[in-house]
C-alpha positions as CSV (number, residue, x, y, z in Angstrom):
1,X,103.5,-15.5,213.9
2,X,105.3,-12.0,214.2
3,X,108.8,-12.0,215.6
4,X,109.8,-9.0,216.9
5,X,113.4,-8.9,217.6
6,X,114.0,-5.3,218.3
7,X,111.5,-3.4,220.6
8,X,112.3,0.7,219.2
9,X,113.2,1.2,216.2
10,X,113.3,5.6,216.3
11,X,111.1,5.4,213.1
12,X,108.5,7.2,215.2
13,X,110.6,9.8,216.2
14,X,109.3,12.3,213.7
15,X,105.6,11.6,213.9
16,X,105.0,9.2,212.0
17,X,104.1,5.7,212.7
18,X,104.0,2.5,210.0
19,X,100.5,1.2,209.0
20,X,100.7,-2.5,208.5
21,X,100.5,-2.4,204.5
22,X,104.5,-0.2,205.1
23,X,102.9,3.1,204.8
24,X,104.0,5.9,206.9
25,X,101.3,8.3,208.3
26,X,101.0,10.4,210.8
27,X,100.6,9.2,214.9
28,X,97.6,12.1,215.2
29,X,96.3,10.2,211.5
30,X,92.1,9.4,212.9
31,X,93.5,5.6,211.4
32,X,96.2,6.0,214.5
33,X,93.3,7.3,217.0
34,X,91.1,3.6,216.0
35,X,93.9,1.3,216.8
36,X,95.1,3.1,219.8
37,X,91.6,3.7,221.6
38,X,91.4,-0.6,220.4
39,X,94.5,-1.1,222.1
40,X,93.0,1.2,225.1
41,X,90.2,-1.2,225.4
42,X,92.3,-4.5,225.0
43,X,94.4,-2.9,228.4
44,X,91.5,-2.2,230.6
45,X,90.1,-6.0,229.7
46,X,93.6,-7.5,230.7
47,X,92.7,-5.7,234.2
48,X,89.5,-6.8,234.7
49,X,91.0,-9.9,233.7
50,X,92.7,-9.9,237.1
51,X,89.6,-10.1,239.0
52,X,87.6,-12.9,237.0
53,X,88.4,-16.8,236.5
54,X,86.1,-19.3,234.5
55,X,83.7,-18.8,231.8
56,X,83.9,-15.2,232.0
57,X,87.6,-15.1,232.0
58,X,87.6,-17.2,229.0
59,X,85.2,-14.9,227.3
60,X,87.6,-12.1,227.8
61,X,90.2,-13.9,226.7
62,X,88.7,-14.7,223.5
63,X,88.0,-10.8,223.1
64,X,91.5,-9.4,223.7
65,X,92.6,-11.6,220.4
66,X,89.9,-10.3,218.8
67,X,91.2,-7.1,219.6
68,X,94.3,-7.7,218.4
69,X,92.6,-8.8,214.7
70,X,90.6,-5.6,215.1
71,X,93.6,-3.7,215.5
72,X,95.4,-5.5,212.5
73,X,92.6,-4.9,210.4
74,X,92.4,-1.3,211.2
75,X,96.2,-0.7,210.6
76,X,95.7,-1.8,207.0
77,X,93.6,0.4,204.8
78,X,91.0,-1.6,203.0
79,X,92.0,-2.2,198.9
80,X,91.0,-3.6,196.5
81,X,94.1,-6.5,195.8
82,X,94.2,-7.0,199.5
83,X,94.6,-10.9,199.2
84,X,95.1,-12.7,202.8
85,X,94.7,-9.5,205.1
86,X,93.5,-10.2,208.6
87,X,89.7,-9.3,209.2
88,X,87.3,-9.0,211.6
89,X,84.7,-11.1,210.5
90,X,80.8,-11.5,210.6
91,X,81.5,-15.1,212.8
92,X,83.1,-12.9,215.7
93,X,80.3,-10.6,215.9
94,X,77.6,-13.7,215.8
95,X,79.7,-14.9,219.1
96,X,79.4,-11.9,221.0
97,X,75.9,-12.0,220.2
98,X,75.1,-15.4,221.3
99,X,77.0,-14.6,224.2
100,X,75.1,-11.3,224.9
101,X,71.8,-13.0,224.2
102,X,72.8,-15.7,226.9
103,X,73.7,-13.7,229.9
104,X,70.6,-11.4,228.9
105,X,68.1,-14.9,229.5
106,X,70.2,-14.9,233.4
107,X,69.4,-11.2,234.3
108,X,66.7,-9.2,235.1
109,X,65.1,-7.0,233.2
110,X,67.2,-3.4,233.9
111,X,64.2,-0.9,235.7
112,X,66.9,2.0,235.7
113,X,70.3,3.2,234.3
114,X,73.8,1.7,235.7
115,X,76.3,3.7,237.6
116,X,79.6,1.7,237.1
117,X,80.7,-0.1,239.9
118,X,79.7,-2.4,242.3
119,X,82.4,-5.1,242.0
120,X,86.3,-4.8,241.0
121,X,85.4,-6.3,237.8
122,X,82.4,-4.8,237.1
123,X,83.8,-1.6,237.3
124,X,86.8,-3.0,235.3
125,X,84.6,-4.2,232.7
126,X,82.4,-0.8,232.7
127,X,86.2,1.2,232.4
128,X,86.5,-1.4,229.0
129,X,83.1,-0.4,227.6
130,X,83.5,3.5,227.9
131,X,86.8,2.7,226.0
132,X,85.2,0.5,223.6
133,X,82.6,3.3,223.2
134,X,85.6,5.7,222.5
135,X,86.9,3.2,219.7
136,X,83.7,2.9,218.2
137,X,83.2,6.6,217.6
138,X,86.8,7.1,216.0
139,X,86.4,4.0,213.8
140,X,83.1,5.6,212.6
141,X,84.8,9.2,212.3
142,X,87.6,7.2,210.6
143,X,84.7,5.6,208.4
144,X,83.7,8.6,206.7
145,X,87.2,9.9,205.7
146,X,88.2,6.3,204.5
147,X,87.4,3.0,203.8
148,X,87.1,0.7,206.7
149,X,85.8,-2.9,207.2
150,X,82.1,-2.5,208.0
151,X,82.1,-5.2,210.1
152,X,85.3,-3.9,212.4
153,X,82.2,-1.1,213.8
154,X,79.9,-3.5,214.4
155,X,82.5,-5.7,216.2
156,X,83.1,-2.4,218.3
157,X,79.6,-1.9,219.2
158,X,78.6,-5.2,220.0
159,X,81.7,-5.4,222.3
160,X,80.6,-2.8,224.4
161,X,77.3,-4.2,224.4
162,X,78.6,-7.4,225.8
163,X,80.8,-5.8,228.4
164,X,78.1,-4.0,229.8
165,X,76.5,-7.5,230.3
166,X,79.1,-8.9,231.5
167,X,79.7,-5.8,234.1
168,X,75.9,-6.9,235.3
169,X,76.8,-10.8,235.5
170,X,80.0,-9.3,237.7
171,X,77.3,-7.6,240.1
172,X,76.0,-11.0,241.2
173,X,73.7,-11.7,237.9
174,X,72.5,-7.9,238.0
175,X,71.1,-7.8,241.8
176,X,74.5,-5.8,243.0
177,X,74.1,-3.4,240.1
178,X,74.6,0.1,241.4
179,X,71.7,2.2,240.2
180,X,71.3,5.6,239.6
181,X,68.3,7.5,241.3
182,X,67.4,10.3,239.1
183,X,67.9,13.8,241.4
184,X,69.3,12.3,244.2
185,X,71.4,15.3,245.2
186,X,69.7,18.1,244.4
């Protein structure tokens, strides 16, 4: 369990921030970009957090630790000799799938595009998934400069997948969706 005892420490002061392997790098480093777009992400679920109870809180739940082990594995570069390093792993991505797969069988088939909105937490949730969308295109950017866990993208992607599900099980199982008309305002 980390113990954190002292909240600032002015090591940042100058730019830099520390990776979790001790390394110093820089706080514009792509690496910095991932696990602050994650930790983006992990804000907007506590908010739609505010507006759910039940399964679907519980689902959310689950995901903003999951974000936290995202965010640990992307603050330590991938080697070699890494030992016991906290990973996203291929079990986590199998839940949101089964869970994905689930709400799909409850809603109907989509005959248009989504506007987010409709309820507080569906719009919450859709906020989440445009940040999850973020993450996943700086963990891929990140992912052709460096090494990176292959599964910590997928994880990304299949997040926002499920929170766009989700966001439809907000809207009363889909029929509450807010849909966008093509032209409308021309």
């Amino acid at each position: 369990m980390v113990k954190l005892t002292k909240i600032y420490t002015r090591g940042g002061d100058g730019g830099e921030t520390s990776l979790g392997d001790g390394r110093r790098i820089a706080k514009h480093a792509l690496r910095v970009a991932a696990c602050g777009a994650v930790d983006e992400a992990n804000a907007a679920l506590g908010l739609a957090r505010l507006h759910c109870d039940g399964a679907m809180d519980d689902m959310l739940s689950r995901i903003q630790n999951d974000l936290f082990d995202l965010g640990a594995d992307l603050c330590r570069p991938v080697r070699d000799d890494e030992g016991q390093v906290l990973r996203i792993v291929d079990q986590q991505i199998d839940r949101l799938e089964a869970e994905i797969d689930a709400m799909n069988e409850q809603l109907d088939p989509l005959k248009s595009f989504i506007l987010p909105g409709g309820t507080a937490t569906s719009a919450h949730l859709h906020l989440a998934r445009t940040i999850s969308r973020r993450a996943e295109r700086v963990i891929s950017e990140l992912m052709a400069e460096e090494t990176v866990n292959p599964a910590a993208l997928r994880y990304i992607n299949r997040l926002s997948d499920h929170l766009f599900q989700l966001a439809r099980m907000a809207n009363d199982g889909g029929k509450n969706d807010v849909l966008w008309v093509p032209g409308a305002n021309r």
